[in-house]
Every structure is written in structure tokens, then in C-alpha cells.
C-alpha positions, 0 to 999 in steps of 0.5 A, a space after each residue: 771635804 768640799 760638799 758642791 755638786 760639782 767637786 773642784 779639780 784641786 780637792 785633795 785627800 790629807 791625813 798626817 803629813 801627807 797631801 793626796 791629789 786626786 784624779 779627774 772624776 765625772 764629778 768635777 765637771 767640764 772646762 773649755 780651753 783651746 780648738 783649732 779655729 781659735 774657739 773654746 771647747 767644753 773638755 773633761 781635762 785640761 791639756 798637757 805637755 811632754 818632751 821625752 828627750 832620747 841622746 845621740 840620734 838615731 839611724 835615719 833609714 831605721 826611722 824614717 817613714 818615706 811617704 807622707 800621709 796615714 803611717 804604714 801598717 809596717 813602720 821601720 824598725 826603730 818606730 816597730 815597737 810603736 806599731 799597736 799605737 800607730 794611730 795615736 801618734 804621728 812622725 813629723 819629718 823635716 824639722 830643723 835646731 839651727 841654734 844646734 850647729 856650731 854657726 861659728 863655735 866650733 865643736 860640741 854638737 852634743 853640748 848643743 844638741 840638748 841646750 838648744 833643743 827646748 830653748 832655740 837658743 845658741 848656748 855660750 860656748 863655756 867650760 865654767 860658770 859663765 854659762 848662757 842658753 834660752 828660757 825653755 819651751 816647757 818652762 815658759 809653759 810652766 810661768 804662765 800656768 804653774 799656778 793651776 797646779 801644785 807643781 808648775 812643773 817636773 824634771 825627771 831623768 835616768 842621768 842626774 843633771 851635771 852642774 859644773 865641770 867641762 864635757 864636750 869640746 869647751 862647752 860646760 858640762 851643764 849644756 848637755 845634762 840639762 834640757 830644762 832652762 828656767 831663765 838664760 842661766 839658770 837650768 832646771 836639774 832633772 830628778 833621778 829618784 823615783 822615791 823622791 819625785 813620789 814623795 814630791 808629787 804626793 806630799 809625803 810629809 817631814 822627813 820623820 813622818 816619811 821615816 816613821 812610815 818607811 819603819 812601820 811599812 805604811 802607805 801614804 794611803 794609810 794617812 788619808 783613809 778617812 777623807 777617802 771615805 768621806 769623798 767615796 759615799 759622794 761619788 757614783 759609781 764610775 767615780 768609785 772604780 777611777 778612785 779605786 783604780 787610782 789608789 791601786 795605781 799609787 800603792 803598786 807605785 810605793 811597792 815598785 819603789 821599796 823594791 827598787 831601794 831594797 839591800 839586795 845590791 852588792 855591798 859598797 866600799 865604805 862611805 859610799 853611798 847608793 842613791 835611795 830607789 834608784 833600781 839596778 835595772 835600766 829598763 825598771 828605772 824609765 818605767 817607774 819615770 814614766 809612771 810617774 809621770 802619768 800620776 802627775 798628769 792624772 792627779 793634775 799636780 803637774 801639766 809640764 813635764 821633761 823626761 830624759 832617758 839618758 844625758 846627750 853624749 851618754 856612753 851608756 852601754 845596754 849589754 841586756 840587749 847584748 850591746 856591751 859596747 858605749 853609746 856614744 862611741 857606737 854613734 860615730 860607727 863610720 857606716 859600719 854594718 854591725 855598729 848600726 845594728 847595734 845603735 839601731 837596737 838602742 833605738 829600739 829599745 828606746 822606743 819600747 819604752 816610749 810605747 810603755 809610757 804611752 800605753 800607760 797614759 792610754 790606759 787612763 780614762 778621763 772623760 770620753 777620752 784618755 789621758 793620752 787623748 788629753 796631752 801632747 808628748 813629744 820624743 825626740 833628738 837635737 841630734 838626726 844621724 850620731 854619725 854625722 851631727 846633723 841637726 836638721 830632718 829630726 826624728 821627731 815624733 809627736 802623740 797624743 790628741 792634745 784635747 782634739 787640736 791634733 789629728 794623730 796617725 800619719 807622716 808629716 813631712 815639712 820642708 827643708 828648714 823647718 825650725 823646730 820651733 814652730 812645733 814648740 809655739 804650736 804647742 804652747 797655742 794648744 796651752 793658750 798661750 798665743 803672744 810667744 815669739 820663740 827662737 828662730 820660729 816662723 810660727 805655727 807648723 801646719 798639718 797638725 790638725 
């Protein structure tokens, strides 16, 4: 255990096979980083970064916020669920993925949508291995910081990402299941277990250790219980309580996920076998993502994340809003009232989840702020309207006070055009990373501040 008065932020509980990061505490003091004007400020947390990735578009008119300036008392429909949080995120209008368009290539606008989104890069229209995209936004992030923390970065998702096999009009199979690109050929595949990116994110140990716990119905906090008590006498009292609040974080997060995994599904054929902590529900398995998520950033293992709620195309259906119908298919509703609705309740509930993630990061205290205040979390589509394929005027919306660099709470309108890019190389400024020139960008948007 460290004894400085100041406790370093890469300070970790260990016992057998288990590494344990921790939380910010007061005890760790302050660092400066990016503030508009270019000018370091002392921060409690570094900045971090999240693209939370929704398929098939949106309905524009369930969407949009009409009028520039402080957003509405009432937003839209698909922004409602939003409504508590109003002032810790803004709708930025007007951005355009031009790589997303065919530009020559014919069909395949969902293949498309999600390989251009984060890479600005026209993906190679190929069914087999010869696939080519861009270095993603997340991942050029990820090679200049990756080594302030243990993970440079995490790829989460509720579809698994498809590595072979044709999808969407010639296009591979790949482009439209992964939205993290490490190099031009190599995507970042998403991890869908919750169990996995847990015992990933905390070190869990071999696994026979993880076997034995699972056995003996232990917690990985068993195994760091006397470096825990060693840090604890050095600590004040608000360091304490984060500690205590974080283990209770950790130890829900182990129960949620047994839970998850438990035998109370239907019995399989034989040789099949279910994915381990994956839960039957859909709205369960995004939440335990979206904690997690919040984990790694709280404990500073990761920076940079991606979150995928569904593979772009995705035909999943939602019959626990009463939508039995596909996803995908419902998008091309040809203007028909009652498949709008429809598409506008998975909007919905889409959104109710963002709200979930968001009011999870609210809820941690870093500092003066929160942990929400410290991050910028982009949700969002390479795809506008489902209907039409559009790649420009994306629902695009952006949270978080990314360490005060962005002024949340309003409606944001940028002119026709705009490349999405600009936002991504915003981004990356509020990261300290100022020398990218990226895709179509023209440079930083404008208004953020």
C-alpha cells in the first residue's frame, strides 16, 4: 500500500488472483488537462469519452428540437424520457456522415451507417475478408492515452459483433456489427457478457480461481479485504463513504450478474450452450452494460468506451413494449401511422436507457462535480430517418460537461453539411489530443462551449 500523502490514482486493492481498482478519492489530489482557450485547469478527474451507438435512425419529427437555444421544458417524444436530465446534455442538429452514402457504391447504407460512423471513412464494398474502413475516433483516443490505464479501452454491446459472412447489399457482415476500428482492417469486436467484462475490468483471477469463487459463492471483494483495511484507516471521512459506496457498487454488480446467468431459462437442446450471464431480458442486459461502463470510468481502468445497443440493421423485435414486429423491417414504414409509432416506441425506450446510463454516471461524486460532469457521452446513428437512409441532420446528442469544456442544455443547430467529424475532432481536443486530422472534418464545431 502506498503511504504519500497524496494516494496515486493507479493505487489498487490486490488479494489472490484478483487486482481491484479503485475509485477517484479526495485523496488523490488534482490534475490539469484541457479548458477552452487552450489553458490547463486543476480538475478532480481526468476526461473521458463515450459513443453510445442506437441502429436504424430515428422518426425526425419524434426528435427534433425545432428552435435553437436553451432546450424546451417539453422535449419531443423520443427526447421525454430525457426530461430530469435536460440540463446536462444538448441535441446538436445538422451533422452530416458523408462517407455513409453510397458515393458510387450502390446499396448498403446500414453496412455503412455504422463503419463510417466513428471512422470517417468510405468502408470497401466487400462481402468477404478483403474488408477496409478507418482507424476509429475511440481507438485513435485509445493509442495516445491507453497507457494512463490498465485498459486503453472497452467495447461493449447487447449483439455480438459478426466476423465473417455477407449482410447488407455486397457489404461484409463485419461493417455493420462493429463500430470500433483499430487500424483500417482490423475491427474491435464488442463484448456482450456482462460476466466477462466484469471479470475483465476487475482482474478476476485464472480461470480456476474464478471457478473456485463461483463454487464457494465468494465476491472478489473477499480477496482484497486486507488491503481494503489497510487504505481505509488512511483515508477521511468522505473517502470512506465513496470506498464503502463503491464496494456496495461492486458487490450488486456480482449479484445482477449470477442472477443473470442463473438455470431458470428454458432447457436447451443438446450441445447447445447459452452465453454465460447474458440475462433473458433486454432492457436488464443494457442496464448491467451500462453499469459497468460507469465502473470503468469511476475506477479509471478505462477512458474510452463504445456502447452498442443493437447491430445496425438489427430486426430485433421489443414485444415488452407491445412491438412484436422487426426492428429493421418497421423502419422502412413508407409513412404508415401505426409502424411510426411503433418505431417511435423503440426510440423511446431507447432513450430510457441512455437516461439510466446517464443517471448512473450523475450519481457519482467525483470532486465538486460527478462523474457525469467529467465525460462526454455521445448517442447517437449513422443513420437519420430508417425510412429514407439518410445520412445527414443526425440525431445526434451529446451529455456530459467534459471536465467544464462543454456548456450542456440546449439545442445546437449547425448548417447543412456539417461533417460529423467536427464533433469526433472536438472531442479528442477536450482528450488533449490537438495534431488529428480526421475524415472529412473541417475542424472543431462551434457552440460547445
Amino acid at each position: 500500500m502506498i503511504h504519500d500523502k497524496v494516494l496515486s490514482r493507479r493505487t489498487v486493492l490486490k488479494g489472490l488472483g484478483v487486482t481491484l481498482a479503485l475509485p477517484w478519492l479526495e485523496k488523490m489530489g488534482m490534475q490539469t488537462s484541457w479548458a477552452a482557450g487552450n489553458t490547463p485547469i486543476a480538475q478532480a478527474a481526468p476526461n473521458r469519452m463515450a459513443y453510445v451507438y442506437i441502429p436504424n435512425g430515428v422518426i425526425p419529427s419524434g426528435w427534433r428540437v425545432p428552435n435553437e437555444g436553451a432546450l424546451p421544458s417539453k422535449l419531443p417524444p423520443i427526447l421525454a424520457p430525457l426530461t430530469d436530465l435536460s440540463k446536462d446534455f444538448s441535441v446538436l442538429s445538422g451533422l452530416t456522415a458523408d462517407k455513409a452514402r453510397a458515393n458510387g457504391d450502390g446499396g448498403g447504407d446500414h453496412a455503412r451507417a455504422m463503419a463510417a460512423y466513428l471512422t470517417g471513412a468510405q468502408p470497401r464494398k466487400t462481402d468477404g475478408a478483403n474488408i477496409k474502413a478507418g482507424v476509429s475516433v475511440d481507438q485513435i483516443a485509445a493509442a495516445r492515452m491507453g497507457d494512463c490505464t490498465r485498459l486503453a479501452s472497452l467495447e461493449v454491446g447487447a449483439d455480438s459483433s459478426k466476423m465473417a459472412g455477407g449482410c447488407d447489399s455486397g457489404y461484409s457482415c463485419i461493417y455493420e456489427s462493429n463500430l470500433s476500428w483499430r487500424s483500417a482492417t482490423q475491427p474491435m469486436p464488442k463484448e456482450v457478457s456482462p460476466k466477462l467484462i466484469f471479470e475483465r475490468l476487475f482482474g478476476s483471477g485464472t480461470d480456476l480461481e474464478r471457478a473456485r469463487r463461483d463454487a464457494e459463492r465468494k465476491s472478489v471483494l473477499d480477496a482484497v479485504r486486507d488491503d481494503f483495511r489497510e487504505l481505509n484507516v488512511r483515508l477521511g471521512a468522505d473517502d470512506q463513504r465513496k470506498l464503502d459506496e463503491y464496494f456496495t457498487a461492486v458487490r450488486e454488480m456480482e449479484l445482477r450478474i449470477a442472477k443473470a446467468g442463473a438455470s431458470n431459462a428454458p432447457k436447451l437442446p443438446a450441445g447447445v450452450k447459452a452465453p454465460v450471464g447474458i440475462p433473458q431480458s433486454y432492457e436488464e442486459h443494457l442496464r448491467l452494460l451500462a453499469d459497468l461502463i460507469v465502473l470503468a470510468f469511476q475506477t479509471d481502468t478505462t477512458r474510452i468506451s463504445t456502447f452498442v445497443f443493437a447491430n445496425e440493421g438489427s430486426n430485433r423485435s421489443y414485444p415488452f413494449i407491445n412491438v412484436r414486429e422487426g426492428h429493421h423491417n418497421l423502419s422502412h414504414h413508407g409513412n404508415d401511422p401505426e409502424k411510426m409509432s411503433k418505431i417511435q416506441d423503440i426510440n423511446v425506450f431507447h432513450t430510457t436507457q441512455l437516461a439510466y446510463f446517464l443517471n448512473r454516471l450523475k450519481s457519482v461524486k467525483e470532486g465538486d462535480g460527478t462523474l457525469l460532469d467529467h465525460s462526454m457521452i455521445v448517442y447517437g446513428s449513422g443513420n437519420g430517418d430508417g425510412n429514407r437512409h439518410n445520412h445527414d441532420d443526425l440525431p445526434i446528442l451529446l451529455a456530459g460537461r467534459g471536465c467544464g469544456t462543454i456548456r450542456p442544455g440546449r439545442s445546437i443547430q449547425y448548417g447543412k453539411e456539417t461533417p460529423l467529424n467536427n464533433l469526433w475532432v472536438s472531442m479528442l481536443n477536450r482528450m488533449d489530443i490537438r495534431d488529428v486530422q480526421f475524415g472529412d472534418s473541417s475542424g472543431e464545431l462551434k457552440k460547445l462551449v
